[in-house]
C-alpha positions in Angstrom: 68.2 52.3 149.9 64.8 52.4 148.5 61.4 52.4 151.2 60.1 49.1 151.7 56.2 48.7 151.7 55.4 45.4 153.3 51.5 45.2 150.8 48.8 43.7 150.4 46.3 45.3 148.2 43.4 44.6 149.8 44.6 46.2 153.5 45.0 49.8 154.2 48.6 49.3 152.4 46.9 50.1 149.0 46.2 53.7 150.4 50.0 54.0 151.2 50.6 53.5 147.6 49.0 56.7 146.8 51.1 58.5 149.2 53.8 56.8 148.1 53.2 58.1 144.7 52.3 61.3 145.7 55.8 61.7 147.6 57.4 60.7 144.6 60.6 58.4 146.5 61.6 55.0 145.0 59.9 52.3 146.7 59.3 48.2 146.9 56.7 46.6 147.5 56.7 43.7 149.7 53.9 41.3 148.5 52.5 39.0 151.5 49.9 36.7 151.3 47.3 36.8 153.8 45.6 34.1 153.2 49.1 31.9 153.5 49.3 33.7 156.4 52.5 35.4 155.5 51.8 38.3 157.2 52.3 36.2 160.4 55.8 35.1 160.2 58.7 36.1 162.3 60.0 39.1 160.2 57.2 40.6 159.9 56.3 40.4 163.5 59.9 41.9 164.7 58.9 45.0 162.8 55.1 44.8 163.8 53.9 43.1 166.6 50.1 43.3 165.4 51.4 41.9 162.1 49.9 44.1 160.3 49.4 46.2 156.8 50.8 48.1 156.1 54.4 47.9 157.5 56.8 50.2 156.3 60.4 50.3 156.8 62.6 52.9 155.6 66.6 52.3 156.4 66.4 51.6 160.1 63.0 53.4 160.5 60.3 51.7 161.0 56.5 53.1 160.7 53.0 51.4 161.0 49.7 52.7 161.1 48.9 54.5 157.8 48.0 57.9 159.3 51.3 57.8 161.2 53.4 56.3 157.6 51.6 59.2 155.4 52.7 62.4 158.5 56.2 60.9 158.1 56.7 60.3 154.6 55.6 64.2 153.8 58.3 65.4 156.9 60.9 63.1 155.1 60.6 63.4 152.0 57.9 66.7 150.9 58.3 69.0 153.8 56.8 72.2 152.5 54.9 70.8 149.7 52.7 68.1 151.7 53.5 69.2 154.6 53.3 73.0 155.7 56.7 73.8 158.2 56.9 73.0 161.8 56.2 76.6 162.5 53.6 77.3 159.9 50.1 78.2 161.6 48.5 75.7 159.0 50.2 72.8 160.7 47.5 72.7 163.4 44.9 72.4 160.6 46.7 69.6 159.2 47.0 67.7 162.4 43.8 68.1 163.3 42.5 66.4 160.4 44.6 63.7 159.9 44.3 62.2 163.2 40.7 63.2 163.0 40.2 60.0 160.6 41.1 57.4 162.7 40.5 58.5 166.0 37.3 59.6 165.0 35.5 59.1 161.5 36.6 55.5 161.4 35.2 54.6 165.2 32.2 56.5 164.5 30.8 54.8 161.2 31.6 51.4 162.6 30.0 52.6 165.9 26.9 53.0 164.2 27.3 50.3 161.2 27.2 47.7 164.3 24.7 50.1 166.2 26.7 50.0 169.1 24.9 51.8 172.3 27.1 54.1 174.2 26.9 56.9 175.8 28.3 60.0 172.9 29.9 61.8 175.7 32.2 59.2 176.7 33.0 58.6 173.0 35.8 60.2 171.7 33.8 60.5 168.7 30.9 61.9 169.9 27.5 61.3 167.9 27.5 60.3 164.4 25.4 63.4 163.3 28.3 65.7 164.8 30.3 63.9 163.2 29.3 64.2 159.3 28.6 68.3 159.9 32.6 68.1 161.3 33.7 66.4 157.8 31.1 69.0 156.3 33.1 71.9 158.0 36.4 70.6 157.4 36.1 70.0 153.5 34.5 73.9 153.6 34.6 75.9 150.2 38.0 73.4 149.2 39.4 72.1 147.3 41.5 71.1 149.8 41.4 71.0 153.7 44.1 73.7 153.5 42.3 76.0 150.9 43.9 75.8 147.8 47.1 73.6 149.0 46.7 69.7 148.9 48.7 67.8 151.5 49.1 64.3 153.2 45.7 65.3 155.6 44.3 65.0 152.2 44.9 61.7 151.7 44.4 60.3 155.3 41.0 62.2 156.1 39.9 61.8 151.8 41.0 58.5 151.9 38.9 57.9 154.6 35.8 59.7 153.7 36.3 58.1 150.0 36.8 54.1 151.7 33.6 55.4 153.9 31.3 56.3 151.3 32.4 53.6 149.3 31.1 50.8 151.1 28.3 53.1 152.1 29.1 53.6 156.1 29.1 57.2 155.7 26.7 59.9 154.1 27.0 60.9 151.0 26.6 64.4 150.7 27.6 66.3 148.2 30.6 68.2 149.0 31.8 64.6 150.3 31.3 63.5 146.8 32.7 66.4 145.2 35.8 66.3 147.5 36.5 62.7 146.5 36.4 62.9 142.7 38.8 65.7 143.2 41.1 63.4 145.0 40.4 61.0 142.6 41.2 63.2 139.6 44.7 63.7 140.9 47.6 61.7 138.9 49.4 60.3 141.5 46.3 58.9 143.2 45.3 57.2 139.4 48.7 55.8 139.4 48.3 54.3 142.3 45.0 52.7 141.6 46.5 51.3 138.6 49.3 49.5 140.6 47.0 47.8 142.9 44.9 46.4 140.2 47.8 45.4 138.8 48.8 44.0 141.7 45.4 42.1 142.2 44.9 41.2 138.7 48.6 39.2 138.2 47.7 37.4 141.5 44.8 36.5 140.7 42.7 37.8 143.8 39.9 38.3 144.4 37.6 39.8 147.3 34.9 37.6 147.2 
């Protein structure tokens, strides 16, 4: 039984393509249409209550939230290769990070995109300065956030910082930059591009 990827290309779903690819399992995409609203019906809503993307279900398991769909599809199915073991000492490393993007990079450049006033020390994600010499810190001499070995914190925190600087709601300094074109430059994340402009292209979307 092959993964099911309930997908939209313009949600965080198109991200789970990448690790998807990366992974290398046989998969299905799940097309719904958010503007029909599809994404609101009944089956959808058993497996999610939020009804949201991406939704991904996988024989009788079922995972939202892309951080949380990218930690289990390298335990599943690339333990040791995007994952390190249970018991390696790199594991707190690559925790760290990948809950470090949305518990913390995400609030933080919408905190100040909407120049929200709070106080940083009740913020989980403390100041938005602290924050980009954090990413700074993490990324370090590379290529990866584990030296020399890429894994799935790669693609939750890169992803991140890539969808960040992007749309411009998070510095771009240069090892940022540099960090995302070699994300970029890898095949499985090309592949994946491909597929959602595929996928936008033969359904005619479009974002504006």
């Amino acid at each position: 039984m092959s993964v099911t990827l309930h997908y939209h290309p313009f949600t965080r779903a198109a991200g789970v393509v990448w690790m998807l690819e990366e992974v290398g399992v046989d998969y299905t995409l799940a097309y719904l249409d958010l503007m029909k609203g599809e994404h609101k019906n009944d089956d959808l809503r058993a497996l999610n209550p939020m009804t949201k993307l991406p939704t991904l279900v996988d024989g009788e398991a079922v995972v939202t939230e892309a951080a949380a769909i990218g930690l289990y599809l390298a335990d599943r199915y690339a333990p040791g290769r995007l994952a390190p073991a249970l018991d390696a000492p790199e594991r707190g490393a690559y925790l760290r990070w990948s809950f470090y993007a949305p518990s913390v990079i995400e609030p933080g450049c919408l905190a100040k995109a909407a120049k929200w006033e709070f106080r940083p020390a009740q913020a989980g994600w403390g100041t938005y300065e602290s924050m980009l010499d954090t990413i700074s810190a993490a990324i370090g001499d590379g290529p990866y956030l584990l030296g020399d070995t890429f894994t799935m914190a790669d693609i939750v925190f890169g992803g991140t910082v890539r969808w960040m600087t992007m749309f411009n709601m998070l510095d771009k300094r240069p090892e940022y930059m540099a960090y995302v074109e070699r994300l970029n430059a890898r095949p499985a994340a090309q592949r994946a591009k491909a597929i959602n402009e595929e996928q936008v292209a033969s359904r005619g979307l479009s974002r504006g």
